[in-house]
C-alpha positions in Angstrom: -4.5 5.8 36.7 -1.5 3.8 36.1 2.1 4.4 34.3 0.5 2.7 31.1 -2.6 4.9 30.7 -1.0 8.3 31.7 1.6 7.3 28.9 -1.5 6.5 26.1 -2.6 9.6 27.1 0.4 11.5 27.2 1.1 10.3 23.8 -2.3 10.8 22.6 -1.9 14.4 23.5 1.5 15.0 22.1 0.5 12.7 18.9 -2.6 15.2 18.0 -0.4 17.9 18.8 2.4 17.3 16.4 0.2 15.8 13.5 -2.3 19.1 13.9 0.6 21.3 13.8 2.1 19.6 11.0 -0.3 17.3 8.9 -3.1 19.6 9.0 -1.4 22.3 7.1 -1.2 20.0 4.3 -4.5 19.6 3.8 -5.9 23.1 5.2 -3.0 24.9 4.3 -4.3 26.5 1.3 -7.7 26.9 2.5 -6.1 28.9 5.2 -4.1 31.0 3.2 -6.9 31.7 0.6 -9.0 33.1 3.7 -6.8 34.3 6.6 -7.4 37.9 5.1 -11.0 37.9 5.0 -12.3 35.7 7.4 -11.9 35.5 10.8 -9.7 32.0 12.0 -12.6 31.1 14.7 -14.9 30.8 11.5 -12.6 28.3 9.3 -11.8 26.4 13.0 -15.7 25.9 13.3 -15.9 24.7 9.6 -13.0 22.1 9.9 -13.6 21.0 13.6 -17.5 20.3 12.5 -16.1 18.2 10.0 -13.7 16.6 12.2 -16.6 15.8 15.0 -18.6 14.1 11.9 -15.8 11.8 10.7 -14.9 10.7 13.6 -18.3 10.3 15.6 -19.1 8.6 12.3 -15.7 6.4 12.7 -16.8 5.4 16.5 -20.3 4.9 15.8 -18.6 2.2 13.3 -16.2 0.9 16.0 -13.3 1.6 13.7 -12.0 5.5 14.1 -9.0 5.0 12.0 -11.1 3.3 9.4 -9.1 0.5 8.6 -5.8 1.8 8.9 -4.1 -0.2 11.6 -5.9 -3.1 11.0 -2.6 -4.6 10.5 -0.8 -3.8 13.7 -0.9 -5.5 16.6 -1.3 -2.7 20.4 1.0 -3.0 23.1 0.0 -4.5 26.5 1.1 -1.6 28.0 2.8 1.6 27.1 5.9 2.8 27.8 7.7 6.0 27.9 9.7 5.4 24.6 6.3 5.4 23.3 6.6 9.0 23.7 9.7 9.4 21.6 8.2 9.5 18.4 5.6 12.8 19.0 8.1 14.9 20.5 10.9 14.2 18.0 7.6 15.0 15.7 7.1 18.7 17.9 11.3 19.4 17.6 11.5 19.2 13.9 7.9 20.8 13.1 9.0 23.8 14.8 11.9 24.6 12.7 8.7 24.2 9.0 10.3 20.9 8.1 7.1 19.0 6.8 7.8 15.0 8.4 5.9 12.6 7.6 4.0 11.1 11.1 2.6 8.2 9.1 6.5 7.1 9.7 7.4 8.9 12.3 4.6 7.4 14.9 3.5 4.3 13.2 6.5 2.5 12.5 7.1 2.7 16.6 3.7 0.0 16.8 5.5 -2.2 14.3 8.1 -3.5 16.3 7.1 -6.6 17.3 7.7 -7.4 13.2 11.2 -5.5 13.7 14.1 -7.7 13.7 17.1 -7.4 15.9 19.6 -7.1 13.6 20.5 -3.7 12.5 21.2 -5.1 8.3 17.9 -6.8 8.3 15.9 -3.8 9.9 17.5 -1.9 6.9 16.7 -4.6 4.6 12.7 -4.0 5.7 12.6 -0.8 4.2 12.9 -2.0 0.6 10.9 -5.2 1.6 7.4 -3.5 0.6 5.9 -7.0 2.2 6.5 -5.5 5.8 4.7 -3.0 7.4 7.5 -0.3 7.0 7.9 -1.5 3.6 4.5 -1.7 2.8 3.9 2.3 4.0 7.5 3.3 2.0 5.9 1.6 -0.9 2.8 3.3 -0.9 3.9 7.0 0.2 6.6 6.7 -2.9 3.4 5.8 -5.1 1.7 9.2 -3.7 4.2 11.2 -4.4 5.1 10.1 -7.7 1.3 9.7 -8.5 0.7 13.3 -7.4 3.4 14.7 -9.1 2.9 13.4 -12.3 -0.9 14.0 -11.9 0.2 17.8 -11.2 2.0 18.4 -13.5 0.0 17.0 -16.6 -2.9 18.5 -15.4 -1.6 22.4 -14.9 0.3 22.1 -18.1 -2.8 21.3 -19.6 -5.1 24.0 -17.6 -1.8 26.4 -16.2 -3.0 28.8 -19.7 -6.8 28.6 -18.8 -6.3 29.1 -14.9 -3.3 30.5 -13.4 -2.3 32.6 -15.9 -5.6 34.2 -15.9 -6.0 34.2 -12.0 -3.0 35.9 -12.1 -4.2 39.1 -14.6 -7.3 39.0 -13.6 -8.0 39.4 -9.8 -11.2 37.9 -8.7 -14.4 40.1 -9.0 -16.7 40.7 -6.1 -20.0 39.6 -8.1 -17.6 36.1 -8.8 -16.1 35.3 -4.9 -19.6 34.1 -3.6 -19.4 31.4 -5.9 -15.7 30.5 -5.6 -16.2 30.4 -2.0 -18.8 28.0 -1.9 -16.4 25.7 -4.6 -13.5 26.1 -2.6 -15.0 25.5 0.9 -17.0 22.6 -0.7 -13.4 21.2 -2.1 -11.8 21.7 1.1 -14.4 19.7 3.3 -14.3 16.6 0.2 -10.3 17.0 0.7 -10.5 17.7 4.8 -12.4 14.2 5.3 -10.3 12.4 2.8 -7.3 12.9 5.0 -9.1 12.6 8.6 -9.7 9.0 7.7 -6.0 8.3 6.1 -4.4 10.5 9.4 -6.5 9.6 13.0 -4.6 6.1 12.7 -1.4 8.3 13.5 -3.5 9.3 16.9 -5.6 6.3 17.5 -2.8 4.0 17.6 -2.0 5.5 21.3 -5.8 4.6 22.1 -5.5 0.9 21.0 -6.9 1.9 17.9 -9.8 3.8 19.8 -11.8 0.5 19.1 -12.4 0.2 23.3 -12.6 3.6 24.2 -15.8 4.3 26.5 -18.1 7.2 25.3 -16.7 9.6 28.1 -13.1 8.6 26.5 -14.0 8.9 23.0 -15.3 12.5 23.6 -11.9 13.8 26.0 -10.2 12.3 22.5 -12.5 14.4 20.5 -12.2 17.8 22.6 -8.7 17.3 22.6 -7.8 17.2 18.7 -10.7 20.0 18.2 -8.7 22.3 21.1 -5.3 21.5 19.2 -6.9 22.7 15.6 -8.1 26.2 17.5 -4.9 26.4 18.3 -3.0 26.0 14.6 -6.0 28.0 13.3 -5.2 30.5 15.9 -1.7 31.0 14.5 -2.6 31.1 11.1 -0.7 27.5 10.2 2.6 27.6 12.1 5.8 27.5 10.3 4.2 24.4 8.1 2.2 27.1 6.2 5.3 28.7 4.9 5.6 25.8 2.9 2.3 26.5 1.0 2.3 30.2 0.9 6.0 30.1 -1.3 3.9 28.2 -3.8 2.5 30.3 -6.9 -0.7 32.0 -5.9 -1.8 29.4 -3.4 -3.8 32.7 -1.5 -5.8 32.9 -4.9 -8.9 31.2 -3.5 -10.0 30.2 -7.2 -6.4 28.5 -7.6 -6.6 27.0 -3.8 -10.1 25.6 -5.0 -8.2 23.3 -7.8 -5.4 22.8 -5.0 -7.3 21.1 -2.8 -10.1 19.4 -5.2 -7.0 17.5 -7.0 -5.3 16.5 -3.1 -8.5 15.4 -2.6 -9.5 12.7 -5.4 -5.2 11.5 -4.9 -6.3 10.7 -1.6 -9.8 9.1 -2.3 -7.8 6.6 -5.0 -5.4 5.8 -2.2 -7.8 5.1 0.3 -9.8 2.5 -2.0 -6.7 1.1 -3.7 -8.5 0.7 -6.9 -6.0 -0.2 -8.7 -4.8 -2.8 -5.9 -0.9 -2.3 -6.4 0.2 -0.2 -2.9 -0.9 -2.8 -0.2 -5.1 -2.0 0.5 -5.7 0.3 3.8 -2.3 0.1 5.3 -1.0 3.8 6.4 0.3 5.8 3.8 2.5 9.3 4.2 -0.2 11.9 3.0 2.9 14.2 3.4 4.5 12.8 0.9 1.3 13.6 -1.5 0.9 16.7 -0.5 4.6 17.6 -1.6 4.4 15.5 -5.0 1.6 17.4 -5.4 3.0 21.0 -5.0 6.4 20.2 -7.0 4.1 19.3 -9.8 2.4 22.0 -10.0 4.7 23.9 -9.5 6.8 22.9 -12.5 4.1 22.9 -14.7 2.9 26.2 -13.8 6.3 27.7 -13.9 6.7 25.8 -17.7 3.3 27.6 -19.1 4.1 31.0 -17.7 7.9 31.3 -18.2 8.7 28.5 -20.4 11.7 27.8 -18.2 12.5 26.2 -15.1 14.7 28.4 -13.0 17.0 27.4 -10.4 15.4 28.7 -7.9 12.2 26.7 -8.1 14.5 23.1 -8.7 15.7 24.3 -5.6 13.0 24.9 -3.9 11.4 21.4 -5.0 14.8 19.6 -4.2 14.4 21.3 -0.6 11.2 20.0 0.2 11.4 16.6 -1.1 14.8 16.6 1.1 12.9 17.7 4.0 10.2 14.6 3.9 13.2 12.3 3.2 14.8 13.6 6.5 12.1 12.8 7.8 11.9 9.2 6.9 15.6 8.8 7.6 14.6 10.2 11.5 11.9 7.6 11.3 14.1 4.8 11.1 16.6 5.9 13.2 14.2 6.0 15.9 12.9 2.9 15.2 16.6 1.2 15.7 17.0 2.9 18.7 13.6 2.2 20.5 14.1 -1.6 19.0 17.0 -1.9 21.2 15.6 0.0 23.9 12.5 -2.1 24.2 14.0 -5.8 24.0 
C-alpha cells in the first residue's frame, strides 16, 4: 500500500471518528438521552447502526454513497498528509463539547483547487455564495435561521399543549409503549435524513466511495458501525452535554417532537424545494441542529415563564459562538493548507 492510500485511509478513519463523536450527537443526541436510563446502549447502537448499514448499502448499490453531495468537487490524485489536518483539528476541539461543524471543517480542504492564492480573495469567497465555500456558508446560515424561526413558532404555538404538560405530568406506564414506538420511529426518519446529508464528510477521503470494491465498501462500513459502538458506549461524549442542558430533552415524548421537526428541516434541505440554497451541495447540519435548539428554547422558555432570562441568552449566544468558532477554524485551515499544498 502506498503513502496515498494509507493517508485515504488514515483520514477515512479519523474523519468517521470525529464526525461520529461529534455530528452524531446531533441527530441521536436526544434519542440517547430519552433512553440511556432504560435501555441498554448495545440496543440503541443496534437500532442506529441497522439503519446506517441500510442507507449506505442502499447509497453503494446506487454508486453514489454520499448521495449527491460532492458531486461538485473534484478528488485529489493522491493524498497527502495535510489531508489529515482537518479530522484531528475536528478530534482536539470535540473533546473539549464545542459542537464544529465538519461540513466546513473537512470539506472545504477538497475545494482547494477553486481556492485562490491570495489571502483577500480567499476571504472574499466566503460571502461569494457562488463558490463552493460560499455556497455551503449560504446554505448552513439558511438552516439555522430556517430552524430557528421554525422552533420557535412552532413551540410557542404547542410549548402550552406539550412541554408544559410533559413537565406536570410524568409519562404513564400504560402511555410509554406508544411514545416509544413514535419516538424511535422519529428518530430512524431524522437518523437517515442526516446519514445522506453527513457520509459526504467521510466519503470524500474514499473518492467519493464511487470506486470502492465490495471488500472496501464493507471495511468502510465496519469501521463507522465500530466508531458508533463506541459514542453509544459512552453515552454521547461531551457533545451530549449540549442537548441534555436543553429543557426536558430526556422527556422521550418531548425528544419525539425534537427529532420529528430536525427531521422534516433536513428532508427540505436535502430536496431544495424551494431552490434558493444551491441544490445538493453540503450543508452544516450543525448549524441546524443549533438553530433548532435556541428556538426552542426561547419559545419554551416564553410560554412557561414569560421571560427570557439571562441565563438562557447566554446559553444560546454560547452555542451559536461555538459553531462560529468553528467556521472561523475552518478557514483558517483552509489558508494554511492552501499555502502548504502549492
Amino acid at each position: 500500500m502506498d503513502a496515498s492510500a494509507i493517508f485515504m485511509w488514515v483520514g477515512f478513519f479519523l474523519a468517521a471518528f470525529s464526525v461520529v463523536g461529534n455530528d452524531v450527537i446531533q441527530t441521536l443526541g436526544t434519542f440517547l438521552t430519552s433512553n440511556e436510563r432504560r435501555v441498554e446502549w448495545w440496543v440503541l447502537w443496534l437500532y442506529a447502526a441497522g439503519i446506517l448499514a441500510v442507507v449506505l448499502i442502499f447509497g453503494y448499490a446506487q454508486q453514489d454513497v454520499s448521495f449527491g453531495r460532492l458531486a461538485k468537487f473534484d478528488f485529489p490524485i493522491t493524498y497527502q498528509w495535510y489531508h489529515l489536518l482537518p479530522p484531528l483539528t475536528l478530534l482536539i476541539i470535540t473533546r473539549v463539547g464545542i459542537p464544529v461543524s465538519t461540513t466546513f471543517m473537512v470539506l472545504t480542504l477538497f475545494s482547494l483547487g477553486d481556492v485562490p492564492n491570495d489571502l483577500g480573495a480567499i476571504l472574499g469567497q466566503i460571502i461569494d455564495f457562488d463558490s463552493k465555500l460560499g455556497g455551503m456558508i449560504k446554505k448552513s446560515l439558511f438552516g439555522y435561521i430556517v430552524a430557528f424561526a421554525a422552533a420557535f413558532v412552532i413551540y410557542l404555538v404547542i410549548s402550552t399543549l406539550t412541554e408544559r404538560y410533559f413537565i406536570k405530568h410524568p409519562l404513564k406506564k400504560k402511555h410509554r409503549i406508544w411514545w416509544v414506538v413514535a419516538q424511535w420511529a422519529s428518530t430512524g426518519f431524522l437518523w437517515s435524513q442526516w446519514l445522506m446529508q453527513d457520509l459526504a464528510n467521510l466519503y470524500v477521503y474514499l473518492n467519493g466511495g464511487q470506486q470502492l470494491t465490495p471488500t472496501s465498501f464493507a471495511v468502510s462500513l465496519l469501521i463507522v458501525v465500530g466508531l458508533l459502538a463506541v459514542i453509544f458506549y459512552l453515552r454521547g461524549g461531551r457533545i451530549q452535554e449540549v442537548v441534555r442542558l436543553k429543557t426536558n430533552t430526556a422527556d422521550i415524548r418531548s425528544a419525539t417532537f425534537i427529532d420529528f421537526i430536525y427531521g422534516i428541516i433536513l428532508y427540505i434541505f436535502k430536496y431544495d424545494y424551494f431552490h434558493i440554497w444551491g441544490g445538493k451541495i453540503p450543508m452544516s447540519t450543525t448549524w441546524v441542529f443549533i438553530g433548532l435548539l435556541a428556538g426552542r428554547e426561547l419559545a419554551i422558555r416564553l410560554r412557561l415563564e414569560q421571560k427570557i432570562s439571562k441565563h438562557i441568552r447566554y446559553m444560546i449566544i454560547k452555542d451559536l459562538g461555538k459553531i462560529t468558532f468553528g467556521l472561523v477554524v475552518s478557514v483558517f485551515l483552509v489558508i494554511i493548507i492552501k499555502y502548504i499544498s502549492v
